[in-house]
N, C-alpha and C positions, 0 to 999 in steps of 0.2 A: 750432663744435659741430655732429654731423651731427643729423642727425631720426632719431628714434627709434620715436617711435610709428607703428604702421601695422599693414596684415594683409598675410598674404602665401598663398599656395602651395606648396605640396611636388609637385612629379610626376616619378612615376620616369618616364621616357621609355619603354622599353622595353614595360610593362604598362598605362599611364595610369594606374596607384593613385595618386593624390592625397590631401593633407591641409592641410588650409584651416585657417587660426591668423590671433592677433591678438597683440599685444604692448606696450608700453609703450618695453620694450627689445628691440628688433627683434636687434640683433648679438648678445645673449648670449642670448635665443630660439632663434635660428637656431644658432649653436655648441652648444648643447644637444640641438637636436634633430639633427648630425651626429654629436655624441656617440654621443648612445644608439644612432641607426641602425650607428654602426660599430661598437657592443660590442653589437647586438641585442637593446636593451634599446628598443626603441624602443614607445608604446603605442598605434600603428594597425598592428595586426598584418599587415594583409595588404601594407602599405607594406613596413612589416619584411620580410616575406618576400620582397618583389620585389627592395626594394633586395640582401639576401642575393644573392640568384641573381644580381644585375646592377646593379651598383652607381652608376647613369648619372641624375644629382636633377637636377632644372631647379629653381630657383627665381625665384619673381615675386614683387617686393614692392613694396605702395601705398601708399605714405605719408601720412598724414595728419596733421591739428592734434592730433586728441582722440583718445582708446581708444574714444569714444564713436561717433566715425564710423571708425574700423577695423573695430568690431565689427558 
């Protein structure tokens, strides 16, 4: 079973707009927020708009025991 729980990072490469999250479930976390970002639904707008322009995400993810030390 992988690990689940942890925080992570969004950074569009191109702009450096980032967006720092925590999760329980990191994989459907993360698939959710590709979602939104590729239907421009996404709600840190200026991430949205960068990725629009240039759609180049880094992701970093920390994994932890608890939500309690992600968060």
């Amino acid at each position: 079973m992988a690990r689940e729980i942890g925080c992570y990072i969004l950074t569009h490469r191109y702009s450096g707009y980032f967006y720092i999250g925590s999760s329980q479930h990191l994989s459907k976390r993360l698939s959710n927020h590709q979602y939104d970002l590729t239907k421009g639904l996404h709600c840190n707008r200026k991430l949205q708009a960068a990725f629009t322009g240039w759609s180049d995400l880094k992701v970093e993810i920390n994994y932890t025991d608890t939500i309690e030390q992600a968060r």
